[in-house]
N, C-alpha and C positions, 0 to 999 in steps of 0.2 A: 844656405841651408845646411852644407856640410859643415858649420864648425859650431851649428846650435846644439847638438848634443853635447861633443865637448866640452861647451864653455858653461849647459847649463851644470853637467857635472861638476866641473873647478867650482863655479860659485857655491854650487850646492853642497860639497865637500867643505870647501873653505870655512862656508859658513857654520856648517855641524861643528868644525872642529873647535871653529872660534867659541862656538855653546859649548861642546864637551868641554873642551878647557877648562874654560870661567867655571864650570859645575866642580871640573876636577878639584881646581883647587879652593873652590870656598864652600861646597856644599859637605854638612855634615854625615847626610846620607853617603858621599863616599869617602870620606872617610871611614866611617863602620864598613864599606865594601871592601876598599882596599884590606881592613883589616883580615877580613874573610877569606882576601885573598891568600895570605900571609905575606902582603907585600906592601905593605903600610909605609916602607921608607924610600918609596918609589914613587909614590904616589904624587907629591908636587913635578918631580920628573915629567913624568909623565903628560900632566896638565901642560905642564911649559911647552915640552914635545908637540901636543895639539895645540897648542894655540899659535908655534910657532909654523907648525905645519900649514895650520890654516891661513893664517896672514901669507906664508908664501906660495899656495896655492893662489888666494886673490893677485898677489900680485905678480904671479907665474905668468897670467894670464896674457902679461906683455913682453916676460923673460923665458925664453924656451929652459937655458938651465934651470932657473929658480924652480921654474916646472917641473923639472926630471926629478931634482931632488927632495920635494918635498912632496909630489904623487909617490915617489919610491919610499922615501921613509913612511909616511903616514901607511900605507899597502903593508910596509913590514912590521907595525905598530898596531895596524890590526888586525896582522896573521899573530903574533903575540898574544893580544886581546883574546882571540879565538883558543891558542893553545890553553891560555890563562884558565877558559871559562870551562874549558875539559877536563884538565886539572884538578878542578874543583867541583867537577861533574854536577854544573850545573845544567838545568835542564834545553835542551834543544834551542827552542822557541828565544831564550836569553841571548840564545850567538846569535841570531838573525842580524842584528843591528853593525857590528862588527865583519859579522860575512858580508854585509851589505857594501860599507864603508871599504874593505879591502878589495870587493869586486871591483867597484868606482878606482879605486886609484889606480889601483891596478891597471885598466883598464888607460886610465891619463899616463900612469908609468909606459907604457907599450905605446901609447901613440906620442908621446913627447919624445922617446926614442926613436920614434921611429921618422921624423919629420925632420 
């Protein structure tokens, strides 16, 4: 019972990321985002970042480092996210999704260190 929260987080993170990704880079809607962001030549970056994030949170889940560094980057990728959406003072309710996502890793960053 103590490692089913953790493991449902990794999956559940992995998995968002693996969707963020895939959205990042084919969907047209973000592209017009990124544009809004003024960050349009970041944008495949980015998607690569989550996708690769998430693939190595899935398979963190048997490699403690692979763990550490991809709960850490993805955590710093959406305290970014976050700064990004203040920035451009979007409204509240829009960083939810990102505060969400950087609590979670956060949260696997601090216990894959700590283990």
């Amino acid at each position: 019972m103590g490692n089913f929260l953790p493991l449902v987080a990794t999956l559940s993170s992995g998995l968002s990321f693996l969707f963020y990704g895939t959205v990042c880079l084919f969907s047209q809607k973000m592209v017009r985002e990124f544009e809004r962001y003024r960050l349009s030549k970041y944008r495949r970056l980015v998607g690569f970042l989550e996708l690769g994030g998430g693939l190595g949170q899935l398979m963190g889940v048997y490699s403690e480092p692979l763990s550490v560094i991809s709960s850490g980057g993805l955590a710093l990728l959406m305290l970014l996210g976050i700064w990004t959406r203040k920035r451009v003072q979007d409204p509240w309710h829009l960083w939810l999704p990102a505060i969400f996502l950087f609590l979670v890793n956060a949260f696997l960053f601090l216990l894959a260190l700590s283990a």
